[in-house]
mmJSON file of the N, C-alpha and C atoms, coordinates in Angstrom:
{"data_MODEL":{"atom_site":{
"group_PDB":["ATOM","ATOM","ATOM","ATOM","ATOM","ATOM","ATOM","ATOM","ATOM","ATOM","ATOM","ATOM","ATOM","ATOM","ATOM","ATOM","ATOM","ATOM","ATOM","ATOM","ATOM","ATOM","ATOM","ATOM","ATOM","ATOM","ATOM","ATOM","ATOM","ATOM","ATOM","ATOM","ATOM","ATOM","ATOM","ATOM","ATOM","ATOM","ATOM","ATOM","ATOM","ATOM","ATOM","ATOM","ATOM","ATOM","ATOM","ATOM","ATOM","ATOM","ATOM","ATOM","ATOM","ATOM","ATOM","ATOM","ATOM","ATOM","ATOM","ATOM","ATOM","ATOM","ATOM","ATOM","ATOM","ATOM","ATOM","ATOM","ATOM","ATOM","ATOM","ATOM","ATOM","ATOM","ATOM","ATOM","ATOM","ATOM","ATOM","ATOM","ATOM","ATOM","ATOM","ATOM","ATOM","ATOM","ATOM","ATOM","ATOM","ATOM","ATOM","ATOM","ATOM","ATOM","ATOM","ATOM","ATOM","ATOM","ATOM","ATOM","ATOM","ATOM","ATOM","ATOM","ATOM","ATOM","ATOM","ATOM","ATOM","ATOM","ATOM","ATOM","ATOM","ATOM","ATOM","ATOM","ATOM","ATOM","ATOM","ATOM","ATOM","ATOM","ATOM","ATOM","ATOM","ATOM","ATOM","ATOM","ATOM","ATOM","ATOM","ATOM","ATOM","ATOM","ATOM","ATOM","ATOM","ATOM","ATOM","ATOM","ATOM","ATOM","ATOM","ATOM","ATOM","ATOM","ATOM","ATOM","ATOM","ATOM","ATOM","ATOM","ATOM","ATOM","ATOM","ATOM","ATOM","ATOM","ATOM","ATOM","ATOM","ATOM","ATOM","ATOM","ATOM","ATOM","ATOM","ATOM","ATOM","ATOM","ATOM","ATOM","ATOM","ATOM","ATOM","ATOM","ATOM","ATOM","ATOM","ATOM","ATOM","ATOM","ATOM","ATOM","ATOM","ATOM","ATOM","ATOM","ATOM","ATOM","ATOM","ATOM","ATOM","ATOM","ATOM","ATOM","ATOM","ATOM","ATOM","ATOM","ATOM","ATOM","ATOM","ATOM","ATOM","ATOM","ATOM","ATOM","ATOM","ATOM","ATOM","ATOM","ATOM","ATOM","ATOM","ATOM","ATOM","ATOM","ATOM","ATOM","ATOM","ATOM","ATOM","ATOM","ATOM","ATOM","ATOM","ATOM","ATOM","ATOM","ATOM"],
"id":[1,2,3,4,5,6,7,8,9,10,11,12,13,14,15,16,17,18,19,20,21,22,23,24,25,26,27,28,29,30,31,32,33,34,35,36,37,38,39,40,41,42,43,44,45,46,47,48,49,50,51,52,53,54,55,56,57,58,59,60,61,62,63,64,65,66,67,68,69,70,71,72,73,74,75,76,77,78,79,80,81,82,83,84,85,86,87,88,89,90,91,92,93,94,95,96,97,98,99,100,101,102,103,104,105,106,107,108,109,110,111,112,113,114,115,116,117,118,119,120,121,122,123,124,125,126,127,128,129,130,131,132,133,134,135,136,137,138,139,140,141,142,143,144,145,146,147,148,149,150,151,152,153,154,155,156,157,158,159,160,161,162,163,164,165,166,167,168,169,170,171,172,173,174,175,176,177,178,179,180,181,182,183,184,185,186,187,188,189,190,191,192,193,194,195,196,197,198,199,200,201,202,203,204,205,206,207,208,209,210,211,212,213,214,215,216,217,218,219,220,221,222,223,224,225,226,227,228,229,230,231],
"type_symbol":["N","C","C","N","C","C","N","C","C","N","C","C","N","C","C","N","C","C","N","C","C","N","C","C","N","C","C","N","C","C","N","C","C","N","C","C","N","C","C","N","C","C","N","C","C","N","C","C","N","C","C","N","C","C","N","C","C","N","C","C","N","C","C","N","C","C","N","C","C","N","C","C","N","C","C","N","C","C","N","C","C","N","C","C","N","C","C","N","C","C","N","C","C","N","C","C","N","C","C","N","C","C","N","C","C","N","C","C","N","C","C","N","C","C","N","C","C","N","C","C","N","C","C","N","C","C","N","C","C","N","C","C","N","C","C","N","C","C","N","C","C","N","C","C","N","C","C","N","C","C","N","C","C","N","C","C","N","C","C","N","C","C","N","C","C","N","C","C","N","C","C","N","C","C","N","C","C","N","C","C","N","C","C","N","C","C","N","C","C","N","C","C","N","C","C","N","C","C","N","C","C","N","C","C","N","C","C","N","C","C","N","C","C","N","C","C","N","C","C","N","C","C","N","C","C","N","C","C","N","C","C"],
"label_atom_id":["N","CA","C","N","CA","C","N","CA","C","N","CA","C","N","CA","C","N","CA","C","N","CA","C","N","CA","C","N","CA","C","N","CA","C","N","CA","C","N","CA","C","N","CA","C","N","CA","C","N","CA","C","N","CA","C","N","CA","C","N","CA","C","N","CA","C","N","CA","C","N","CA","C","N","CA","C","N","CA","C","N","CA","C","N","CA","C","N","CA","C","N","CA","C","N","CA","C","N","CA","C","N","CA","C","N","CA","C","N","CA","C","N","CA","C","N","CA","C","N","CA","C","N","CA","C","N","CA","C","N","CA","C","N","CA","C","N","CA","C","N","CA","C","N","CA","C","N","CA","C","N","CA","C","N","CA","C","N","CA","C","N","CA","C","N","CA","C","N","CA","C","N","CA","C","N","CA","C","N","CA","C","N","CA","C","N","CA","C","N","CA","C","N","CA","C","N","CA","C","N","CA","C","N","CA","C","N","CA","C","N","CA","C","N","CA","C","N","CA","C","N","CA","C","N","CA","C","N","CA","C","N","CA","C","N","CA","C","N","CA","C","N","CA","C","N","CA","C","N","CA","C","N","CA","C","N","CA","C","N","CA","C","N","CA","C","N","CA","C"],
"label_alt_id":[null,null,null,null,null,null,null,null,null,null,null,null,null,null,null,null,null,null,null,null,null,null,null,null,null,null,null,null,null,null,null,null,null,null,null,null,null,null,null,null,null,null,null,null,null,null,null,null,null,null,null,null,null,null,null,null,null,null,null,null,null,null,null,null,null,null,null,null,null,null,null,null,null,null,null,null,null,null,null,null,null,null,null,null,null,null,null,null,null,null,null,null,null,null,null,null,null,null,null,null,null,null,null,null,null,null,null,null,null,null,null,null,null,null,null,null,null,null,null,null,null,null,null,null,null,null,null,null,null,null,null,null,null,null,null,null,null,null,null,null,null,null,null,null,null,null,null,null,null,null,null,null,null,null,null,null,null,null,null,null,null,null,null,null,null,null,null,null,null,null,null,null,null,null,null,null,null,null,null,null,null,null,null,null,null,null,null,null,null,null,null,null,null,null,null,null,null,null,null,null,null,null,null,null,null,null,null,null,null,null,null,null,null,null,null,null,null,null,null,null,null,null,null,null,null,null,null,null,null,null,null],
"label_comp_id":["UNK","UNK","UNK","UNK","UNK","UNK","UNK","UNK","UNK","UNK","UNK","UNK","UNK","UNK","UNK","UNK","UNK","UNK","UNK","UNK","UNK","UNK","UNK","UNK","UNK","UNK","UNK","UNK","UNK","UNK","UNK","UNK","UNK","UNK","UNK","UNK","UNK","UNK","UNK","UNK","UNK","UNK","UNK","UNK","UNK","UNK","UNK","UNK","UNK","UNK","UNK","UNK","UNK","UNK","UNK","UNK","UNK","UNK","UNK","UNK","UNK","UNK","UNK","UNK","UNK","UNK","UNK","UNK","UNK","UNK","UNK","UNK","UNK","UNK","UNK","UNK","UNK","UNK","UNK","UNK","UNK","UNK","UNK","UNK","UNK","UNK","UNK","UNK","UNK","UNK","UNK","UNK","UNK","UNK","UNK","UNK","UNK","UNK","UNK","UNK","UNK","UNK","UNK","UNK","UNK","UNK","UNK","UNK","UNK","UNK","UNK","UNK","UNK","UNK","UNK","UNK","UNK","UNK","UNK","UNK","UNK","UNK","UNK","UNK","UNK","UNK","UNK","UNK","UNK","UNK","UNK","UNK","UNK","UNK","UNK","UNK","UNK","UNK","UNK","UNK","UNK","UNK","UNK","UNK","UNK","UNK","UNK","UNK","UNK","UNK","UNK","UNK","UNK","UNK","UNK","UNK","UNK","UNK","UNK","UNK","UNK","UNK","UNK","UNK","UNK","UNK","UNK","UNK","UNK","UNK","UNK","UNK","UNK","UNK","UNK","UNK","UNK","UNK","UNK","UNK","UNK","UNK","UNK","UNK","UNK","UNK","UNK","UNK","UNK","UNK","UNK","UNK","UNK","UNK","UNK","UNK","UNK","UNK","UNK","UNK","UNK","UNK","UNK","UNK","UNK","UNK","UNK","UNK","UNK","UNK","UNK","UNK","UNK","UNK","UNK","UNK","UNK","UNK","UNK","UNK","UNK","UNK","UNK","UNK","UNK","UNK","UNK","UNK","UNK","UNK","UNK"],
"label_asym_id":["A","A","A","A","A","A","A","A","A","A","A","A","A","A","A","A","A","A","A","A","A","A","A","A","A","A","A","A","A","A","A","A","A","A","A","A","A","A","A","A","A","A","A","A","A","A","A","A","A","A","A","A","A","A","A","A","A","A","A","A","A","A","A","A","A","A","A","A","A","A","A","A","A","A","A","A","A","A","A","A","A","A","A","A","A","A","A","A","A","A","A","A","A","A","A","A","A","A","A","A","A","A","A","A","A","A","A","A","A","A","A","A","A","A","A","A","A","A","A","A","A","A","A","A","A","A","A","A","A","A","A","A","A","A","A","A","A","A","A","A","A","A","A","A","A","A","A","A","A","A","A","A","A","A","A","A","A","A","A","A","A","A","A","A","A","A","A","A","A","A","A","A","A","A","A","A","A","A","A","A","A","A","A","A","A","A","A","A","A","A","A","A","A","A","A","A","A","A","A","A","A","A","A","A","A","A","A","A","A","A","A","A","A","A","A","A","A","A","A","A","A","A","A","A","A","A","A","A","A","A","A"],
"label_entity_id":["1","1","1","1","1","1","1","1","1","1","1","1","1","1","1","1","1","1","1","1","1","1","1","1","1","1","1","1","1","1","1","1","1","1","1","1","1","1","1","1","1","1","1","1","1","1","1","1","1","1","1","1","1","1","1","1","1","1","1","1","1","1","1","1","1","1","1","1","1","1","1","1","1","1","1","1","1","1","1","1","1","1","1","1","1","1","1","1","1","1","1","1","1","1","1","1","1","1","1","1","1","1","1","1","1","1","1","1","1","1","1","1","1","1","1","1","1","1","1","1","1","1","1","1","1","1","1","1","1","1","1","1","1","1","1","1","1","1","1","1","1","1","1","1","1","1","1","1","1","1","1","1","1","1","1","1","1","1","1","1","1","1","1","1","1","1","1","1","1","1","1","1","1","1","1","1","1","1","1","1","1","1","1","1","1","1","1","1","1","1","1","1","1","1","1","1","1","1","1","1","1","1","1","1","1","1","1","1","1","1","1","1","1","1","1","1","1","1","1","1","1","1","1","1","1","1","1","1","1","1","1"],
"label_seq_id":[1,1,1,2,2,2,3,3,3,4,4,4,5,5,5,6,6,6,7,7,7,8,8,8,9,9,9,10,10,10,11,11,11,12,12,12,13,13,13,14,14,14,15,15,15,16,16,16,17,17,17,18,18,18,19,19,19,20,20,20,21,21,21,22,22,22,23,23,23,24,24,24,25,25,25,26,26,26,27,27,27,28,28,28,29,29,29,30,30,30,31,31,31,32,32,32,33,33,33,34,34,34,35,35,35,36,36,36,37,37,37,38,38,38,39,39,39,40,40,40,41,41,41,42,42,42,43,43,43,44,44,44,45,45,45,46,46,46,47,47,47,48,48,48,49,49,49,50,50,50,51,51,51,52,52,52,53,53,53,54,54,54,55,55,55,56,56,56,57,57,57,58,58,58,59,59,59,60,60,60,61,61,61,62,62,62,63,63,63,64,64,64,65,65,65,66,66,66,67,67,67,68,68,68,69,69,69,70,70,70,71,71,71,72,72,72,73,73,73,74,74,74,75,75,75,76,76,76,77,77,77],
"pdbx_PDB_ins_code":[null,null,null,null,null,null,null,null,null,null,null,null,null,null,null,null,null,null,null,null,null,null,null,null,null,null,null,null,null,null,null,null,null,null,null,null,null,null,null,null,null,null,null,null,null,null,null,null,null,null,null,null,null,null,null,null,null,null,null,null,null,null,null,null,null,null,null,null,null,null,null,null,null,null,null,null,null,null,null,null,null,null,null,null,null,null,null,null,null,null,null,null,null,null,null,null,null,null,null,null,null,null,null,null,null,null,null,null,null,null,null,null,null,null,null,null,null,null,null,null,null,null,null,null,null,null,null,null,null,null,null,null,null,null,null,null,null,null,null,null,null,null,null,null,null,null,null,null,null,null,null,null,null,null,null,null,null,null,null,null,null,null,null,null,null,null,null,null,null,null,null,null,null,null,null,null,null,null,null,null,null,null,null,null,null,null,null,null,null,null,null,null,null,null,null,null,null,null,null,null,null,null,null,null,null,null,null,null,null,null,null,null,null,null,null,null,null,null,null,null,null,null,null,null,null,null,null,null,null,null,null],
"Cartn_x":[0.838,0.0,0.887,0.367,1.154,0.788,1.621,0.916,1.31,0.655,0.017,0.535,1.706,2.091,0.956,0.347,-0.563,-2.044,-2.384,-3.266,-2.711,-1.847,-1.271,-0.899,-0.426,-0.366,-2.008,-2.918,-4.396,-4.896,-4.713,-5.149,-4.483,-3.231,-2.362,-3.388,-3.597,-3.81,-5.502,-6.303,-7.658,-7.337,-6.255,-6.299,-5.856,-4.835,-5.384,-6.388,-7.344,-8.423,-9.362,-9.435,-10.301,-9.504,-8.088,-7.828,-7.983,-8.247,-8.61,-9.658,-10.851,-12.298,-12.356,-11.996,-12.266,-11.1,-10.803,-9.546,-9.816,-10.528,-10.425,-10.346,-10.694,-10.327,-9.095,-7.998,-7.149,-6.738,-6.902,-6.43,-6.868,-8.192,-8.811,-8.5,-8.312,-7.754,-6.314,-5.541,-3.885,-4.212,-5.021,-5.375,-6.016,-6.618,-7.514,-6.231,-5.847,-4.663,-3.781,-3.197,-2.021,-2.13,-3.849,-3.762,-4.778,-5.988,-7.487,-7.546,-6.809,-6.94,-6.295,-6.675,-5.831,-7.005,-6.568,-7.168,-8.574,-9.598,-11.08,-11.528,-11.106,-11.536,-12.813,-13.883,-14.703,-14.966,-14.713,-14.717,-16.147,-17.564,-18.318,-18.83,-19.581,-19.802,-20.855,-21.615,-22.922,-22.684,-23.678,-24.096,-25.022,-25.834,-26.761,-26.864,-27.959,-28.172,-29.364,-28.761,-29.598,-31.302,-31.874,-33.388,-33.366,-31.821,-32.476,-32.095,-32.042,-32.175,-30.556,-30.57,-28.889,-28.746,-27.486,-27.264,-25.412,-25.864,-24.388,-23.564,-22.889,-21.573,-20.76,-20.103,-18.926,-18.288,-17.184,-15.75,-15.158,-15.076,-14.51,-12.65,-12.008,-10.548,-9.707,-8.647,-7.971,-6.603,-5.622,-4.041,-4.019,-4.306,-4.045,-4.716,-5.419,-6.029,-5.34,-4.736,-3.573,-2.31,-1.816,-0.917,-0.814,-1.827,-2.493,-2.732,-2.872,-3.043,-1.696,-1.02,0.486,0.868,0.668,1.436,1.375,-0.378,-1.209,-0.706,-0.293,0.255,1.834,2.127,3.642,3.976,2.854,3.002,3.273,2.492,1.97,3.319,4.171,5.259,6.575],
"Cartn_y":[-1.174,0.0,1.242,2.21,3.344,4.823,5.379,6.057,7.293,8.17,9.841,10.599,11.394,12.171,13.675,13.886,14.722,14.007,12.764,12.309,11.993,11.802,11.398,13.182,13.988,15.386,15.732,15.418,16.029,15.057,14.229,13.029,13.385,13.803,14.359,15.525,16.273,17.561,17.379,16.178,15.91,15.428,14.564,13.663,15.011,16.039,17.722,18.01,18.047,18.924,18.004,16.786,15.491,15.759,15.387,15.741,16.965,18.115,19.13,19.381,18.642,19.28,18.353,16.843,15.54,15.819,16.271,15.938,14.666,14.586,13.066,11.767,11.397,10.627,9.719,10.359,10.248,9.061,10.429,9.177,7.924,8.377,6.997,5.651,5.78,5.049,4.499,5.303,4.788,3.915,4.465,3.422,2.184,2.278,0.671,0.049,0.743,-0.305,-0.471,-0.073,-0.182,-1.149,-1.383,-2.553,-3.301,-3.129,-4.137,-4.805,-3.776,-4.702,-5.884,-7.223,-8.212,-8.945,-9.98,-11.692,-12.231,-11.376,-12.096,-10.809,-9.881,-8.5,-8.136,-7.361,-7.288,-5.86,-5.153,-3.488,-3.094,-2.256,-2.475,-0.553,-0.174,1.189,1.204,2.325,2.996,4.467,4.446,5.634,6.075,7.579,7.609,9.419,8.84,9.819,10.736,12.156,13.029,13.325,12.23,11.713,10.593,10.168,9.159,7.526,7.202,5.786,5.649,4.499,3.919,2.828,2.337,1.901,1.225,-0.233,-0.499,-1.789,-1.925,-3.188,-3.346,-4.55,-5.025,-5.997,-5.835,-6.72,-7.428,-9.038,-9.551,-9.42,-9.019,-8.363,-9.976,-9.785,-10.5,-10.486,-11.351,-11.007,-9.934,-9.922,-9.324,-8.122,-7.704,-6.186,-5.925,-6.888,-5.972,-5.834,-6.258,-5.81,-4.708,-4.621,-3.301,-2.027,-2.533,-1.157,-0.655,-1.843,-1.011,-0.142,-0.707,-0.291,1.285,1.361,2.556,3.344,3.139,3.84,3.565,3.466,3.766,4.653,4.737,5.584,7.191,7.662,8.354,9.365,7.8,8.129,8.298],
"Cartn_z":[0.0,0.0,0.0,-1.336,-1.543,-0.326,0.355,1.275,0.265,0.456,-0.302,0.957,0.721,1.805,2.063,1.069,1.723,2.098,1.907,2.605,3.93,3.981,5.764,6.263,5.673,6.538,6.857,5.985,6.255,7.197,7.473,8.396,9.684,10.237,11.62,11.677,10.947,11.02,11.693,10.857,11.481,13.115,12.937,14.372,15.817,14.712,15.712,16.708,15.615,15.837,16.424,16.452,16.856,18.683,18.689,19.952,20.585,20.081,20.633,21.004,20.056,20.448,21.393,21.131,22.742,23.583,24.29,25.169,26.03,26.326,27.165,26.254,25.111,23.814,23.777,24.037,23.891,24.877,26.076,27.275,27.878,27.286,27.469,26.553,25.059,24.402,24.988,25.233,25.653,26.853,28.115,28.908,28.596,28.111,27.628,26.931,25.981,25.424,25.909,26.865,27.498,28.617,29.048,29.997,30.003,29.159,29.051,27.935,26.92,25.119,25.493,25.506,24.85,24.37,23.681,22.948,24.427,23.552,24.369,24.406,24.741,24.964,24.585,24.654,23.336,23.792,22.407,22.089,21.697,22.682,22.141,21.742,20.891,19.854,19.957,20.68,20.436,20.048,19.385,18.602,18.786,19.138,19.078,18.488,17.345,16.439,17.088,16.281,17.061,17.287,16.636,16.794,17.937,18.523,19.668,18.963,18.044,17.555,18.32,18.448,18.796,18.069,17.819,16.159,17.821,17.921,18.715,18.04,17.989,17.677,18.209,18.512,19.269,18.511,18.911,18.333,19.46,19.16,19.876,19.675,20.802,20.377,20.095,19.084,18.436,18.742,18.606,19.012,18.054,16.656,15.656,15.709,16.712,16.736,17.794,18.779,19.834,19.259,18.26,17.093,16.567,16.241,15.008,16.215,17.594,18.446,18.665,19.062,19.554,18.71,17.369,16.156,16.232,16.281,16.08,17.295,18.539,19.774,19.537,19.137,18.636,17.68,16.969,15.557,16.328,17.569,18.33,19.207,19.552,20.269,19.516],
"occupancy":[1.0,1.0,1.0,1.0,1.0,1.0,1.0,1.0,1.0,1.0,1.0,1.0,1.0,1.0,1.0,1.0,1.0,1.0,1.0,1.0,1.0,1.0,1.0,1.0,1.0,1.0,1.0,1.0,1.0,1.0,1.0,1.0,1.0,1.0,1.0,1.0,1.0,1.0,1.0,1.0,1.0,1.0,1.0,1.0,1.0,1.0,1.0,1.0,1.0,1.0,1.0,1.0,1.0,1.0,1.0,1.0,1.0,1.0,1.0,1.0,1.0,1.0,1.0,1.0,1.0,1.0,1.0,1.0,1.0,1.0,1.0,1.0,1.0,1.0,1.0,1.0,1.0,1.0,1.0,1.0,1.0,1.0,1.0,1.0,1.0,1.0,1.0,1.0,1.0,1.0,1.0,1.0,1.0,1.0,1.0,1.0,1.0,1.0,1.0,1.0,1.0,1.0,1.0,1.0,1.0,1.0,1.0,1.0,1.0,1.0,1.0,1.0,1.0,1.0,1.0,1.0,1.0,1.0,1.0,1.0,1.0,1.0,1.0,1.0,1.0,1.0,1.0,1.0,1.0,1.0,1.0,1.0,1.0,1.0,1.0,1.0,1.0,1.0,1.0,1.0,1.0,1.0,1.0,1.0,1.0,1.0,1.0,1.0,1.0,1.0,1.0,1.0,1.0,1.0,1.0,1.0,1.0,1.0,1.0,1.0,1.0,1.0,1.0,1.0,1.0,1.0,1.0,1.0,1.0,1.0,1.0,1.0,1.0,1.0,1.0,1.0,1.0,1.0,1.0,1.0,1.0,1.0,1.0,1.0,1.0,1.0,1.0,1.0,1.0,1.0,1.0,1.0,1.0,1.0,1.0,1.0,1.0,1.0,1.0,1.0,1.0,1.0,1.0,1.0,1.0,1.0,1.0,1.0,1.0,1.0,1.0,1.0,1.0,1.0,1.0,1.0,1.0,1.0,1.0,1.0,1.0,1.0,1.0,1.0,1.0,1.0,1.0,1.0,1.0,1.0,1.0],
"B_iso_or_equiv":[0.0,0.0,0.0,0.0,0.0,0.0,0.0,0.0,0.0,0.0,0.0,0.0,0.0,0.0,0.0,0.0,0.0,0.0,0.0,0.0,0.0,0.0,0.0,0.0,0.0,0.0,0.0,0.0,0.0,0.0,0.0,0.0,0.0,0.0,0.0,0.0,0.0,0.0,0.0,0.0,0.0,0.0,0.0,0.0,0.0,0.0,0.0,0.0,0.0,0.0,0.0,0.0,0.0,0.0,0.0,0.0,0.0,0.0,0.0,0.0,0.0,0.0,0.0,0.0,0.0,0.0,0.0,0.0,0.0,0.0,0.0,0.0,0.0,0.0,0.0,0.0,0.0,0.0,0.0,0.0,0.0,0.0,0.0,0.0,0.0,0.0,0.0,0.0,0.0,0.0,0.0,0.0,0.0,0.0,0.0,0.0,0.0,0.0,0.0,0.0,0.0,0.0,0.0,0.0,0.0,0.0,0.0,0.0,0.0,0.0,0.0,0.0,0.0,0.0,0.0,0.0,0.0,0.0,0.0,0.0,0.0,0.0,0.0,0.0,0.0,0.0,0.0,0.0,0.0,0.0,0.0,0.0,0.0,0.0,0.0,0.0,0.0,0.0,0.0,0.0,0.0,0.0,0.0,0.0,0.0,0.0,0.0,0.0,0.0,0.0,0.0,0.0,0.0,0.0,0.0,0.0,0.0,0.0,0.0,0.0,0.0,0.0,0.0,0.0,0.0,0.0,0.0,0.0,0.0,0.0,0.0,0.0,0.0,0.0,0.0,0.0,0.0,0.0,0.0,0.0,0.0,0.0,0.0,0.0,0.0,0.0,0.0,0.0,0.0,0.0,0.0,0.0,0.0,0.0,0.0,0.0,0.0,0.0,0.0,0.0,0.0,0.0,0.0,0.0,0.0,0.0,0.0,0.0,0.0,0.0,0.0,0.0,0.0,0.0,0.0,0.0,0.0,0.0,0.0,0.0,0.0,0.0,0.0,0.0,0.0,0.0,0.0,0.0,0.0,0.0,0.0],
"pdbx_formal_charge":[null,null,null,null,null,null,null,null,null,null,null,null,null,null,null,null,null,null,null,null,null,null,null,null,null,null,null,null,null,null,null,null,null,null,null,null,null,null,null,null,null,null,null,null,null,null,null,null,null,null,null,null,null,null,null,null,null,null,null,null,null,null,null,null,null,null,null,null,null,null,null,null,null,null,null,null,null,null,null,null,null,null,null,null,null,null,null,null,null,null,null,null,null,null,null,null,null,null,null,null,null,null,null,null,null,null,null,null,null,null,null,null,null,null,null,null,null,null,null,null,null,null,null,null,null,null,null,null,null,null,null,null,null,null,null,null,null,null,null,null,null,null,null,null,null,null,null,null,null,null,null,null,null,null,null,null,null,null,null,null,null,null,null,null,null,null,null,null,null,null,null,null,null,null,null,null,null,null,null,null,null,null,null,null,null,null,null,null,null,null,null,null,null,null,null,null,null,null,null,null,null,null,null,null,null,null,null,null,null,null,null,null,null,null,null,null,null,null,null,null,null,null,null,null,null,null,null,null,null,null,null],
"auth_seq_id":[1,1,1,2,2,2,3,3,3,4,4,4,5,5,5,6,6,6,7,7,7,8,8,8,9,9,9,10,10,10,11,11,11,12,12,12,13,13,13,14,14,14,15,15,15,16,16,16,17,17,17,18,18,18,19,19,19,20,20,20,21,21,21,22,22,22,23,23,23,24,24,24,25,25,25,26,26,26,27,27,27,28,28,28,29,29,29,30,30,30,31,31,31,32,32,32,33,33,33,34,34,34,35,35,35,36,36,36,37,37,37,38,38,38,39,39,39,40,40,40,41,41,41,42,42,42,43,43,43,44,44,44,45,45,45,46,46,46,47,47,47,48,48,48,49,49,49,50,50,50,51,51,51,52,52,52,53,53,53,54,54,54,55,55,55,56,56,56,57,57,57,58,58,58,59,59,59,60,60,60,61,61,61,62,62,62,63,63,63,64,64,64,65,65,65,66,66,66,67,67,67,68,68,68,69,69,69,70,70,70,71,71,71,72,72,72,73,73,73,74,74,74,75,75,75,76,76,76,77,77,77],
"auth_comp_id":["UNK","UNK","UNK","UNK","UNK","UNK","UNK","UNK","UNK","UNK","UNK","UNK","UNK","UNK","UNK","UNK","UNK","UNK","UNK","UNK","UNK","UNK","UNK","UNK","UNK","UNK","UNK","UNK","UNK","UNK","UNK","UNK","UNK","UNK","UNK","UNK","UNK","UNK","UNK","UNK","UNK","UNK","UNK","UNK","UNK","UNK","UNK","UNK","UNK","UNK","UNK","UNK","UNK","UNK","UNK","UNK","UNK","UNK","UNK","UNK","UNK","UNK","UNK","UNK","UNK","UNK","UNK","UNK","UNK","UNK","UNK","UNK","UNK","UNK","UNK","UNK","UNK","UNK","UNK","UNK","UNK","UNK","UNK","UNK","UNK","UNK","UNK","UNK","UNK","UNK","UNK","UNK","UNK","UNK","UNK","UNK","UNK","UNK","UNK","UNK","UNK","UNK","UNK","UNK","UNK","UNK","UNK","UNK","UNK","UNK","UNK","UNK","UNK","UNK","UNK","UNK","UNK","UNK","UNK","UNK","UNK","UNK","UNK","UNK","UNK","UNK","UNK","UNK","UNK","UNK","UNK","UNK","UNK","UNK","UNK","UNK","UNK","UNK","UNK","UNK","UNK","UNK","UNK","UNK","UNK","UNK","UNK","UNK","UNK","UNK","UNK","UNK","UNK","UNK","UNK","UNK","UNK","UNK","UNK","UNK","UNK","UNK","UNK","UNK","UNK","UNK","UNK","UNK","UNK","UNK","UNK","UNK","UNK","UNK","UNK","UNK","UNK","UNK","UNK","UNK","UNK","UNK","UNK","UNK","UNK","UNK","UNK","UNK","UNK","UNK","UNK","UNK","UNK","UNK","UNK","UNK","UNK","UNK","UNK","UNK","UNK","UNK","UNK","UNK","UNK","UNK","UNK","UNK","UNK","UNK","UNK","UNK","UNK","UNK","UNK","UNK","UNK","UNK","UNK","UNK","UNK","UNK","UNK","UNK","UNK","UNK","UNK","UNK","UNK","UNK","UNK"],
"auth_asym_id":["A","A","A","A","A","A","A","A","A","A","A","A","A","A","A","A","A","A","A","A","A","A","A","A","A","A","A","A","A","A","A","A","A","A","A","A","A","A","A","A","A","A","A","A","A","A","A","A","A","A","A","A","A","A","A","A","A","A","A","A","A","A","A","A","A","A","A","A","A","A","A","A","A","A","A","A","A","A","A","A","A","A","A","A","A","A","A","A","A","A","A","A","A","A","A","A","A","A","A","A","A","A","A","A","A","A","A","A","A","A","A","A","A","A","A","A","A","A","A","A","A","A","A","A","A","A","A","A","A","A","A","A","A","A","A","A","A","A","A","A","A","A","A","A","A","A","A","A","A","A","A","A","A","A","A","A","A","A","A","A","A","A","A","A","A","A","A","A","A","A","A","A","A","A","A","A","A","A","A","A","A","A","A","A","A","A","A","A","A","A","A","A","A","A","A","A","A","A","A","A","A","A","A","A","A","A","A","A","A","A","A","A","A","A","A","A","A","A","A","A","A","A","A","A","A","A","A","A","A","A","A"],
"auth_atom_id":["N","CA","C","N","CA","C","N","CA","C","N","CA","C","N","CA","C","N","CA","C","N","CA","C","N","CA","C","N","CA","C","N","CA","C","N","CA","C","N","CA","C","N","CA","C","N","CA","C","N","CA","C","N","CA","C","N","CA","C","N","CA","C","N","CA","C","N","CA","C","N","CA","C","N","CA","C","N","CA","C","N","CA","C","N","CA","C","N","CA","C","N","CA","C","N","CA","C","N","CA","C","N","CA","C","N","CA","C","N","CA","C","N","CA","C","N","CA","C","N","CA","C","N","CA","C","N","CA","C","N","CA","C","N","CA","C","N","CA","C","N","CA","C","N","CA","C","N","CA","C","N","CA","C","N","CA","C","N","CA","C","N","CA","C","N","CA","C","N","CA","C","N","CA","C","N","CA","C","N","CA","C","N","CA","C","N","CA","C","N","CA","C","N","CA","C","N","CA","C","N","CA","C","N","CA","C","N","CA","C","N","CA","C","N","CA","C","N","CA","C","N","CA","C","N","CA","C","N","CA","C","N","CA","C","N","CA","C","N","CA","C","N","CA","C","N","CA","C","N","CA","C","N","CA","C","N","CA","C","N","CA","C","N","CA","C","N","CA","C"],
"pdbx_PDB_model_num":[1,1,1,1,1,1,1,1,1,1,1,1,1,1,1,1,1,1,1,1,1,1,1,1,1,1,1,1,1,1,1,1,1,1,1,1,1,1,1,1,1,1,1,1,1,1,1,1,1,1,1,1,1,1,1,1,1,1,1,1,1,1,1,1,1,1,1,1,1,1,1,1,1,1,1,1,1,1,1,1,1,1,1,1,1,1,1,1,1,1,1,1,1,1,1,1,1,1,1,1,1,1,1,1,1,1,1,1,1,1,1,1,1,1,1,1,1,1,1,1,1,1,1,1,1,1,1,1,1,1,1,1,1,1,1,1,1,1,1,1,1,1,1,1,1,1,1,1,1,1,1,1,1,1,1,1,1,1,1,1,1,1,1,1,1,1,1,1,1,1,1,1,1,1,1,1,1,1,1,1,1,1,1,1,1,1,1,1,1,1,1,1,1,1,1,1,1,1,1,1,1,1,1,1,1,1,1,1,1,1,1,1,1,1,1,1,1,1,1,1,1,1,1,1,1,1,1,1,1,1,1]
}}}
């Protein structure tokens, strides 16, 4: 996979402004991964749209998605 150096500068630049408007986001992610993500885990997503409906999913966590996290928290450091 070819990476697009200005799709990756506009993407830091979103992950900016994503950490700025959430400040708590952040830390909460590094904590979970740094000590709850492993193999059984299950990551679960609600949504709820501004009429009220909630729309939820969960992922059962994988060695290979605690792979793909470090990676993603290393990229960071």
């Amino acid at each position: 996979m070819t990476r697009n150096p200005m799709q990756m500068m506009k993407l830091m630049e979103r992950l900016k402004i994503f950490q700025q408007q959430h400040p708590k986001a952040e830390p909460f992610f590094r904590q979970v991964a740094g000590s709850v993500l492993e193999p059984g885990a299950v990551i679960e997503v609600k949504v709820t749209d501004v009429s009220g409906k909630e729309y939820v999913s969960n992922i059962r966590v994988t060695p290979e998605d605690v792979e793909t996290m470090r990676l993603l928290r290393d990229l960071k450091d």
